[in-house]
N, C-alpha and C positions, 0 to 999 in steps of 0.2 A: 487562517489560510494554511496551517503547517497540517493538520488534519487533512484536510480535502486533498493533500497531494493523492495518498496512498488511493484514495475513492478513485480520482482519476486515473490512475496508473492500472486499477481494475480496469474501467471503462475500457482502454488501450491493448489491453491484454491481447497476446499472441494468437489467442482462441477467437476473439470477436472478430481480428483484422483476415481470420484464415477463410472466414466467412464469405469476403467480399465479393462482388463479381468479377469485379478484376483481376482475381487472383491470376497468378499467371499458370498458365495450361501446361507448361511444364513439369510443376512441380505441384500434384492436386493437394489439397488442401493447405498450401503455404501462403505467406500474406502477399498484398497487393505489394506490386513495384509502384517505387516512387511515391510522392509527395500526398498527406491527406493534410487537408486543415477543416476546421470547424469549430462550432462553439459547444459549448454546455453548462447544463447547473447542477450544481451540488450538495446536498446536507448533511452533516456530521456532526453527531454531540462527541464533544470532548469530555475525558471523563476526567481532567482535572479540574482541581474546588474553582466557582464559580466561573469557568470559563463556556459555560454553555453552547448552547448549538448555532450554528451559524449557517447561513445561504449565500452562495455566490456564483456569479458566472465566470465561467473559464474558457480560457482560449485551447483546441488542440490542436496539436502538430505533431506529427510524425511524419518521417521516410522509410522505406524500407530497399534496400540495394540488394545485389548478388550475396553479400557476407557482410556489410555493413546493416547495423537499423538505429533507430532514434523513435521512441516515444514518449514524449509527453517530459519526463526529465530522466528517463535511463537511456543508456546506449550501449550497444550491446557489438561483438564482431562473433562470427557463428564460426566456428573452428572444423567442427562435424555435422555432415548434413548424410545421414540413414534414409529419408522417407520419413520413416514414423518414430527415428530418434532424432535430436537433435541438441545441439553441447557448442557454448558459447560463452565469451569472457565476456561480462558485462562489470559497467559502471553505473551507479544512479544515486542522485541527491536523497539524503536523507530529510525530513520535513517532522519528524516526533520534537518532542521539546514542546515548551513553551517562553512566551516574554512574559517578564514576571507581570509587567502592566494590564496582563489580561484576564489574569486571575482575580478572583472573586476576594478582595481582603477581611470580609466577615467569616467567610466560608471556611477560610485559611484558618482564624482564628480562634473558627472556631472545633481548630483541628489543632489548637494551640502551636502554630506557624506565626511568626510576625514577619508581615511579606517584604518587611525594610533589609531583612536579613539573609533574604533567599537569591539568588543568581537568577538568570536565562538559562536555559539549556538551548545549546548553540545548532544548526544544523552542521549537516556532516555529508562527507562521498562516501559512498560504500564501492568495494570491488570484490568480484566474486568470480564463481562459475554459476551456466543455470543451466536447468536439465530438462526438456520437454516430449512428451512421450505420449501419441496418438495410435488409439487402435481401435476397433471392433470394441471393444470395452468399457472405452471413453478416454479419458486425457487425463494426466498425470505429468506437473510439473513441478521444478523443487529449484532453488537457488542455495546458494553458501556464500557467506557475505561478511568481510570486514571490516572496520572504520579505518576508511585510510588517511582519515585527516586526526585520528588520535583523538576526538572530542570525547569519546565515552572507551577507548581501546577496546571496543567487545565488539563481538563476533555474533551475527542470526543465520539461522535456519529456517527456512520453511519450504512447505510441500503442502501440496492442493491439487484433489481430486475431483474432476468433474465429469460429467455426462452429458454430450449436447444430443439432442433430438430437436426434429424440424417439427413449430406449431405453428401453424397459419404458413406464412409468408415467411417469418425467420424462425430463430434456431433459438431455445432456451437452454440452458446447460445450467442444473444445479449444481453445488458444491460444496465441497467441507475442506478443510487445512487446518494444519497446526501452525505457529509459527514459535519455535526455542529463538531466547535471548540469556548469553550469557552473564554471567553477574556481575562485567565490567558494565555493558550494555544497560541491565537492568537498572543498576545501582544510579547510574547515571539520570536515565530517565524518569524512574520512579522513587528513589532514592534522594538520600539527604546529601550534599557533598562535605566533605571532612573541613572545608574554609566555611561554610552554611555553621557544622556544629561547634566549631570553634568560634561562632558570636553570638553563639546560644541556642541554637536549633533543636530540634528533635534530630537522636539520634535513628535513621532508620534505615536499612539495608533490606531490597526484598530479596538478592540474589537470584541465580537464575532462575527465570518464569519460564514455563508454558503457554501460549495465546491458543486457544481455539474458535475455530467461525466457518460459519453457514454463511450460505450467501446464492444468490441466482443472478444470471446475466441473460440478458435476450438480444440479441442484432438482427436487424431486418434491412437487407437492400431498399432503398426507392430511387427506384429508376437503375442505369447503367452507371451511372459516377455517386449520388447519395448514398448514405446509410443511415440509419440510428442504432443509438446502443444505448441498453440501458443497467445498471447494477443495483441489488441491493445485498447486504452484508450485513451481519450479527457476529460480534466479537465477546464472546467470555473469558469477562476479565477474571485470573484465579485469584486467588488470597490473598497470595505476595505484595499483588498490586496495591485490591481493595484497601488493604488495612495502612496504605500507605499514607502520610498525613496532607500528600499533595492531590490527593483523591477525594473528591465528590464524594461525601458521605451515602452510604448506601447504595451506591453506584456499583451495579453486576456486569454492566456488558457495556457497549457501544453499538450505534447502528449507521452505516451510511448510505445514503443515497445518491446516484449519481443518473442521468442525462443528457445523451450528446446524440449533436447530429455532425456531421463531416461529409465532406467530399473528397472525392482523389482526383489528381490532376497527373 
């Protein structure tokens, strides 16, 4: 489950709700007022040892108000409203990690891990700023984001560029991002913790990473209150990661898939 948040949080994204028909005439291309709910499913391989790929259905919800919104598990208050900028203090659950009970213990082992000696990696809140930016060009959004529950004390970036154009009936928008994780961050989730190598672990530190990923999203109104939305994503995992001993041997990227249909009320 702690994968598929991030899937879903694409799905939610500020580009697919700007789509709606609801949006309000006010303010063109901003997201629908008020309440959407809806379901969806999702797929994610996780790319730690033996914790493989998983399917699940998901509930969504968001709101979205004057300077308030809520998606999925961020929430955000909009401070600066430009048109085509926009700058907002958000908060959202962190879902990286894993329970050690999900991992693969051959896998582990055979990455010379004994999974008796290895912790959780806990989730966490992050709070940040994010920053969204619409024009003739396409879109361009970027967040800056800390742990403010102290679980990993590191600090991410990221920034994602996309271009939506109208195919059929809705809007497809490809995309590419980076996403920097500091090497409090890193260390934490793809890292050994220093009580792990004090019962004998592998000593391992990947320090700050790089994450980059592709990815396409499609939204199509049906009807006056329905929509669908649909995501797919490819993440290139660098080095840092791979060579880590809690990583899926051979393992270069991730892929998620997600679909949702929602209404607004």
């Amino acid at each position: 489950m702690k994968f598929l948040w991030p899937v879903l949080l694409s799905g939610l994204s500020f580009g697919a709700a700007a789509q709606s028909p609801d949006a309000d005439e006010d303010s063109p291309g901003g997201p629908p007022q008020g309440w959407q709910l809806g379901v969806a499913a999702a797929v994610f391989a996780s790319p730690y040892a033996g914790e493989g790929s998983r399917v699940m259905p998901i509930p969504l919800v968001s709101y979205e108000g004057e300077r308030f919104w809520f998606r999925g598990i961020s929430a955000g208050w909009t401070v600066l409203d430009l048109g085509g900028i926009e700058l907002a203090a958000v908060a959202k659950l962190r879902f990286d990690g894993f329970d050690v009970k999900d991992l693969g213990r051959r896998e582990l082992a055979r990455n010379g891990i004994d999974y008796r000696k290895l912790d959780d990696r806990a989730e966490a809140v992050d709070v940040g700023v994010a920053m969204q930016w619409r024009g003739s060009a396409g879109e361009i959004e970027a967040e800056i984001l800390t742990d403010a529950t102290d679980k990993s004390g590191g600090q991410e970036f990221q920034i994602q560029y996309g271009y939506p154009f109208e195919l059929g009936q809705g809007t497809l928008t490809p995309q590419v991002g980076l996403t920097w994780q500091s090497k409090d961050m890193a260390n934490y989730y793809y890292g050994t913790l220093p009580k792990e190598v004090a019962r004998g672990v592998i000593d391992y530190k990947p320090g700050a990473v790089t994450i980059g990923h592709v990815g396409v999203s499609y939204f199509r109104p049906l009807g006056e209150k329905w929509s669908m939305m649909a995501d797919v994503k490819y993440s290139r995992l660098p080095d840092e990661i791979k060579k880590s001993p809690l990583i899926e041997p051979g393992k270069n990227g991730t892929v998620g898939v997600f679909v949702g249909f929602s209404r607004a009320f």
